[in-house]
Backbone bond lengths (Angstrom), bond angles and torsions (degrees), N, CA, C in turn:
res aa  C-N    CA-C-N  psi(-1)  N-CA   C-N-CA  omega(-1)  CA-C   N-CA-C  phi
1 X - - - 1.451 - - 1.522 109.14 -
2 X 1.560 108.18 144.05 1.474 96.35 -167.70 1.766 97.78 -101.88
3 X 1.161 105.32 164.05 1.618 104.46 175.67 1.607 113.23 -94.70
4 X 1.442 115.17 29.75 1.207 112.41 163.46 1.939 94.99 168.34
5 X 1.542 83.41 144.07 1.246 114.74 -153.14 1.798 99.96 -117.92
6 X 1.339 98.93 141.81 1.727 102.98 171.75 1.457 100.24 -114.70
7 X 1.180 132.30 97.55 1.406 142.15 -176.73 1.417 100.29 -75.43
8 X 1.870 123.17 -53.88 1.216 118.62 177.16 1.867 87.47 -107.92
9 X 1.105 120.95 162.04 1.396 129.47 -176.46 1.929 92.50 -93.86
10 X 1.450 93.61 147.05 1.762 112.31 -175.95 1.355 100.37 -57.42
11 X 1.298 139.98 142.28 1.580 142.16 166.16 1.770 104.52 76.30
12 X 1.122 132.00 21.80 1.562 113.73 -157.02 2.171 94.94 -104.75
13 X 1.280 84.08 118.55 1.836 90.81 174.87 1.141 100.72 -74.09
14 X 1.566 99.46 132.54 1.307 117.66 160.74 1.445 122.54 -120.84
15 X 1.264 110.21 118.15 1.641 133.65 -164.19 1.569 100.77 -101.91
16 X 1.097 140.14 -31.09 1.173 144.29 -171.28 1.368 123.46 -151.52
17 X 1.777 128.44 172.46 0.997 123.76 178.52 1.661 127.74 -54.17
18 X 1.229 133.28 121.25 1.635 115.78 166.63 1.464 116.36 -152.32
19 X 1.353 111.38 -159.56 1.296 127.92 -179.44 1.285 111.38 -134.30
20 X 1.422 105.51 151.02 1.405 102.54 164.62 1.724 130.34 -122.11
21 X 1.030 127.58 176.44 1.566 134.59 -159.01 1.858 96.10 -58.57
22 X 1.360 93.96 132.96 1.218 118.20 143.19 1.903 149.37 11.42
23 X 0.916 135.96 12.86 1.219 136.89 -149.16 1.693 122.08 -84.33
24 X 1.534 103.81 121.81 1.500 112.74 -155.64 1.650 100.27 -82.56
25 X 1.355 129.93 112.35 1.774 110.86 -154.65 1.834 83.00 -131.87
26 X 1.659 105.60 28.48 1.393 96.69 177.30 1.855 122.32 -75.59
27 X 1.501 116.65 -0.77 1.338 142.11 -160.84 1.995 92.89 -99.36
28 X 0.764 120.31 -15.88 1.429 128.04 -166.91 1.188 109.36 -60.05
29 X 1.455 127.68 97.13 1.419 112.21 174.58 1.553 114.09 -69.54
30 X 0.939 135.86 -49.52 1.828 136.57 171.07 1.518 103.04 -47.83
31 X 1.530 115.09 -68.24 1.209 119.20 -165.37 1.730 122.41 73.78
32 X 1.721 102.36 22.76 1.273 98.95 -154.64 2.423 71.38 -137.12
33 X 1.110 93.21 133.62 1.921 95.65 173.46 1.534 118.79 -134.50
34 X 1.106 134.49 157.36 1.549 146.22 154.49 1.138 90.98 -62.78
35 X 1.650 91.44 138.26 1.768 81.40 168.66 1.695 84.69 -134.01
36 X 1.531 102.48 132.53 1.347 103.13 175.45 1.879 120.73 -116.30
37 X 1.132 108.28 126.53 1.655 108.17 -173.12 1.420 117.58 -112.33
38 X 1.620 116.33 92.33 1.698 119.49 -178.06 1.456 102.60 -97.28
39 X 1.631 99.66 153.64 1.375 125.06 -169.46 1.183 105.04 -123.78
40 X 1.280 144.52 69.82 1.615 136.28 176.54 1.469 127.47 -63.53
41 X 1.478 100.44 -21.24 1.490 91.95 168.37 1.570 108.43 177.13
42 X 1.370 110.73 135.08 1.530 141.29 -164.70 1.801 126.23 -122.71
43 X 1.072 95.53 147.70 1.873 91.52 154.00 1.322 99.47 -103.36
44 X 1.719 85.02 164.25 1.752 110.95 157.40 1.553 119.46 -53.20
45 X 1.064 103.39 143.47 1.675 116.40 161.63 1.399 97.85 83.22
46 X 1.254 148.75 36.37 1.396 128.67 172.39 1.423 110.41 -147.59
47 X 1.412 109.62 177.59 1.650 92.89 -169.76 1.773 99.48 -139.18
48 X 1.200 112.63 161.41 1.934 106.84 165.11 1.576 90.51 -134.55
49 X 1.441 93.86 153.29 1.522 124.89 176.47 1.928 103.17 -126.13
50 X 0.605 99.22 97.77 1.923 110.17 162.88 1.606 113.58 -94.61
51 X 1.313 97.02 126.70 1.476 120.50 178.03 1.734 117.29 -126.04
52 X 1.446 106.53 147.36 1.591 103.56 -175.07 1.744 96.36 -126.27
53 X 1.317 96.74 118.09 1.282 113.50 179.25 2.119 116.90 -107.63
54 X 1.420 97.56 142.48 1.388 98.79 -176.53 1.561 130.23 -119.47
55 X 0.923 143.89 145.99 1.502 157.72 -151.96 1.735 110.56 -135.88
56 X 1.468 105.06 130.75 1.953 108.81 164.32 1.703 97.10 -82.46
57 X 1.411 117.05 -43.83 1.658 99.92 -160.20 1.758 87.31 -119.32
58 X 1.404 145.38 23.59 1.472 119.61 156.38 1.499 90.73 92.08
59 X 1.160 129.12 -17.35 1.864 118.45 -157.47 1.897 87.12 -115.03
60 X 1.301 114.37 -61.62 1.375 86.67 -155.16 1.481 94.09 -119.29
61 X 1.406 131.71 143.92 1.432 158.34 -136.16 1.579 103.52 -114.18
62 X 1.354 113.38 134.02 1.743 123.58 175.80 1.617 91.22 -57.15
63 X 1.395 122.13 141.60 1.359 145.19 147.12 1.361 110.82 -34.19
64 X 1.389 123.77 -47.81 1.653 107.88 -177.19 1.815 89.71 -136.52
65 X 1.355 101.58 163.02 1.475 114.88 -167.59 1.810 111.82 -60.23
66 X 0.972 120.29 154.31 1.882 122.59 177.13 1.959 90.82 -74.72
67 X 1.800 100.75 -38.42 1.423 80.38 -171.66 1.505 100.82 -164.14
68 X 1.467 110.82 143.55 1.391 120.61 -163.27 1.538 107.48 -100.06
69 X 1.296 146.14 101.56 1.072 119.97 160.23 1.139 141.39 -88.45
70 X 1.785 129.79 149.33 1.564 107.01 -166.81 1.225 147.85 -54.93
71 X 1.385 110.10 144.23 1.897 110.07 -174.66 1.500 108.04 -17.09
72 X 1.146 134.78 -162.68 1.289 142.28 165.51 1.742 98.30 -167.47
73 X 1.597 100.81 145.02 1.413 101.96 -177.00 1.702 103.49 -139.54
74 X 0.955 89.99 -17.44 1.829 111.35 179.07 1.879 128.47 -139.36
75 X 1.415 101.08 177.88 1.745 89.13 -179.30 1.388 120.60 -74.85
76 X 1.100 143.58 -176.41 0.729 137.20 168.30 2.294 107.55 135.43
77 X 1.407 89.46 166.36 1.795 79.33 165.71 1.498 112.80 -129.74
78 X 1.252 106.56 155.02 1.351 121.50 -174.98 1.624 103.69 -107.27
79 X 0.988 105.13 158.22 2.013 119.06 175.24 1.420 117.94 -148.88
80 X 1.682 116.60 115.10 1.041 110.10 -178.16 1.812 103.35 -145.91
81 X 1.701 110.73 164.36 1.584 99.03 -153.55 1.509 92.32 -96.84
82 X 0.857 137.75 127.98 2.178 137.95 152.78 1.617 86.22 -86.92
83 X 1.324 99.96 133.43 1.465 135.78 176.47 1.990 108.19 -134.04
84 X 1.492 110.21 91.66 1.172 105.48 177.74 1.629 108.01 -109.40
85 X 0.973 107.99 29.82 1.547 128.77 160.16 1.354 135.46 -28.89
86 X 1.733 109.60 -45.76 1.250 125.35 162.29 1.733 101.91 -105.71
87 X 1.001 131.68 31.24 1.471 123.20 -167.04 1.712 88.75 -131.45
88 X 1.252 124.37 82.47 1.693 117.67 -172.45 1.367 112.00 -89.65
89 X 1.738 106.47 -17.18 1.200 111.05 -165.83 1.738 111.92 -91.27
90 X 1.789 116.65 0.80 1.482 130.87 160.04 1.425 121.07 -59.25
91 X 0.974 139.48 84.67 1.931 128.11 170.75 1.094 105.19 -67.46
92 X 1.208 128.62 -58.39 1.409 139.77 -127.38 1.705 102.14 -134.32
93 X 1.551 112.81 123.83 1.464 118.38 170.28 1.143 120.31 -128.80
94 X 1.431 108.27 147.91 2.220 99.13 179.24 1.366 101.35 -138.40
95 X 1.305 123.56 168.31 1.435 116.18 168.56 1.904 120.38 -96.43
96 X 0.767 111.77 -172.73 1.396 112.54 -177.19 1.618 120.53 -144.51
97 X 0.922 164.97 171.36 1.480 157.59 167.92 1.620 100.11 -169.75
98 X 1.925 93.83 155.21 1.539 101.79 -169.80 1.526 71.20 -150.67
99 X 1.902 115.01 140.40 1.362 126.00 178.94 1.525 84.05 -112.49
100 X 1.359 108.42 174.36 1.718 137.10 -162.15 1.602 100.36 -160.60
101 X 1.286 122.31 110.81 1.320 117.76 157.89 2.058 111.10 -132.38
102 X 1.364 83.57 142.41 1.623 99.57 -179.89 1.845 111.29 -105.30
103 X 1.391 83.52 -157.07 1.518 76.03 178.74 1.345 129.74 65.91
104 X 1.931 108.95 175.40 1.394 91.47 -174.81 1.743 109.86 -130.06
105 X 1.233 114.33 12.57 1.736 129.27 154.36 1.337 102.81 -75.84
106 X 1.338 94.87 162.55 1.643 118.10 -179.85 1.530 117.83 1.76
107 X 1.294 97.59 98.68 1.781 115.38 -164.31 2.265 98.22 -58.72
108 X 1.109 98.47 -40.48 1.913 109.48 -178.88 1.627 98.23 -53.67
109 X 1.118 129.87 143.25 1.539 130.82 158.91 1.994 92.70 -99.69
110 X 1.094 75.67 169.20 1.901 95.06 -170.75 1.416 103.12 -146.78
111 X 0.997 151.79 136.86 1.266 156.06 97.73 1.266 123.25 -84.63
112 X 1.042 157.24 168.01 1.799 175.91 40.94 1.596 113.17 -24.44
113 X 1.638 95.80 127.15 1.381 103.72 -179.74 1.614 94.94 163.42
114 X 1.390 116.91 -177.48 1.905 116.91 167.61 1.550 107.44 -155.46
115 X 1.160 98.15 -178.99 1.759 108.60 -179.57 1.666 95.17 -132.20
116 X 1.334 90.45 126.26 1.769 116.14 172.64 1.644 102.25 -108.52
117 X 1.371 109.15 139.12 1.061 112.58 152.40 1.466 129.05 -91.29
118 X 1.361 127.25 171.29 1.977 93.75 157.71 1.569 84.29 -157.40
119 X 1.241 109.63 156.45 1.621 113.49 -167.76 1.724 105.22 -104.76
120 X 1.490 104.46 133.48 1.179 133.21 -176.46 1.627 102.96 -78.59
121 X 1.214 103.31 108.72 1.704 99.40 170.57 1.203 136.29 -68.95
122 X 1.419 126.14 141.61 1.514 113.28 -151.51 1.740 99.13 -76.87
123 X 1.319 90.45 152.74 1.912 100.18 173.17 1.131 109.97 -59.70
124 X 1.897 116.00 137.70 1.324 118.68 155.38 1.432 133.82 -55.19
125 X 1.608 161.04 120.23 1.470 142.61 -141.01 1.427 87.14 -109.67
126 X 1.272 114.40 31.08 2.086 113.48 177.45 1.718 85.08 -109.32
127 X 1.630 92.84 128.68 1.520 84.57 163.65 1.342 102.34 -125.33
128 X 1.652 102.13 -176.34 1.385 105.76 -150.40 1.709 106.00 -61.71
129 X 1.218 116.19 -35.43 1.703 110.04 -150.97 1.710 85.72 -78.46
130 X 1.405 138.72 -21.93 1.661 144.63 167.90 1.905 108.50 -38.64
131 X 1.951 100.84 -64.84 0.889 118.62 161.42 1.742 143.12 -28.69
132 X 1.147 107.10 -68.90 1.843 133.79 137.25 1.553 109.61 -18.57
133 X 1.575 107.11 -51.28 1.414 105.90 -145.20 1.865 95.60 -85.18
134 X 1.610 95.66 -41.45 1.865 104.72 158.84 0.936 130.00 -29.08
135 X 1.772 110.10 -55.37 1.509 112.53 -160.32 1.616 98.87 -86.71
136 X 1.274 117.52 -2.78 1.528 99.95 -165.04 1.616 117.75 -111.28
137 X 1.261 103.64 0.51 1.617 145.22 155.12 1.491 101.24 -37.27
């Protein structure tokens, strides 16, 4: 399992609705990631919605997303946590995006930018005063 994931790939224009590849995150000891979503560059008037959707066998997709992240209307990055922790029966996650443009310039919406994941390591169950009690042994 890797400790970080390109759900959308770094720099990748997006002109239209899609998905992206596949990712087998059944190796995950946490099972819990940052999920980070940058926007480097946009037009006016349009919007993206990114969603992370999950799978047991890679073929057929949960009905509604594990996790929504917010609209986007501008650059900037967003950070938010997916915790599939209690979700054992997820292997496999991808992202998703749907563009929105208004207005009456450039009918195409555009964004460039991606969503990384990176995996949160699971907590140690030693706590500190346990620790203390070790060293003084």
């Amino acid at each position: 399992m890797a400790n970080r994931l390109q759900l959308i790939p770094e720099n990748t224009r997006m002109e239209a609705n899609g998905e992206g590849a596949a990712f087998d995150i059944s190796a995950s000891p946490s099972r819990t990631f940052l999920c980070r979503l940058t926007v480097t560059n946009q037009i006016e008037q349009e919007s993206l919605d990114v969603s992370i959707w999950g799978s047991s066998d890679g073929e057929t997709w949960t009905k509604k997303p594990l996790l929504r992240l917010p609209q986007q209307f501008y650059r900037g990055t967003t950070k938010l946590i997916l915790d599939l922790s209690l979700r054992p029966e997820i292997k496999f996650i991808r992202a998703r995006w749907e563009l929105f443009r208004w207005g009456r310039v450039s009918p195409i919406p555009m964004f460039v930018g991606g969503l990384d994941l990176e995996e949160i390591p699971p907590m140690s169950r030693e706590t500190p005063t346990a620790r203390i009690a070790l060293a003084i042994k």
